[in-house]
N, C-alpha and C positions, 0 to 999 in steps of 0.2 A: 509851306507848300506840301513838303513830307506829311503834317500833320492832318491838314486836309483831305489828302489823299487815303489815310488811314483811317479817315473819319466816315469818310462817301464810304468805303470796302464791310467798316463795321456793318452799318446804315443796311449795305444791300444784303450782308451775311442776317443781320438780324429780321428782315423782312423774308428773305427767304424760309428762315425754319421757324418763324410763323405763321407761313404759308402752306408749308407743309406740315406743321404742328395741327392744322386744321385739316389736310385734307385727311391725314390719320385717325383723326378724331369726327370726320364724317364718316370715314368705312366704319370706325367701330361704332359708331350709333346705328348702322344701318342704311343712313340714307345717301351712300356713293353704294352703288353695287362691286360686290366685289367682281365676281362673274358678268362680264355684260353680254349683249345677245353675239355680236360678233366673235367676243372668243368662244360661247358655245356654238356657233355654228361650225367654226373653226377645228373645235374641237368633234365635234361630229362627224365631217367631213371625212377626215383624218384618222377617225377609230377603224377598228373591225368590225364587220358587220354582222359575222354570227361567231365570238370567238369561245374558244373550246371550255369548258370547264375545268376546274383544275384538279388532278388526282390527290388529293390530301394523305391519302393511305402511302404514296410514293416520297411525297416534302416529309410526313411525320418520319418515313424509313431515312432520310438524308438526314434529314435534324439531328437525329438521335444517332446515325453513322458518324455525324460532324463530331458532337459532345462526346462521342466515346473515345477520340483520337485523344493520344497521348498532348501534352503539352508540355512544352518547355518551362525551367524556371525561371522566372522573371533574374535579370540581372539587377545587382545593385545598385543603386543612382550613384553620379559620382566616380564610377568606378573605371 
């Protein structure tokens, strides 16, 4: 009975992943969309409509404010 039981469970484990062994192997062929129209709509929806541009001059001055901060030494593993 146990063993039957463990046999149907393989059974359903091994049809499900390759079932989705396949549908993996249709996105990357191309022919499952990844994007379908509903989540681009979705996503449109949901954006901003005129959003601002971004100051680069301001991120490149954080960036380099970031990397110039002191850092700790890492501790030893272990320890």
């Amino acid at each position: 009975m146990l063993g039957t039981l463990f046999v149907i469970l393989a059974a359903v484990v091994l049809v499900g992943g390759l079932l989705s062994r396949r549908r993996v192997q249709r996105t990357v062929e191309g022919e499952d969309p990844v994007v379908t129209d509903e989540l681009l709509r979705s996503l449109l929806q949901e954006g901003e409509e005129d959003p601002e541009p971004l100051d680069e001059d301001e991120i490149r001055k954080a960036e380099d404010e970031f990397w110039d901060e002191p850092w700790d030494d890492p501790e030893e593993w272990g320890a």
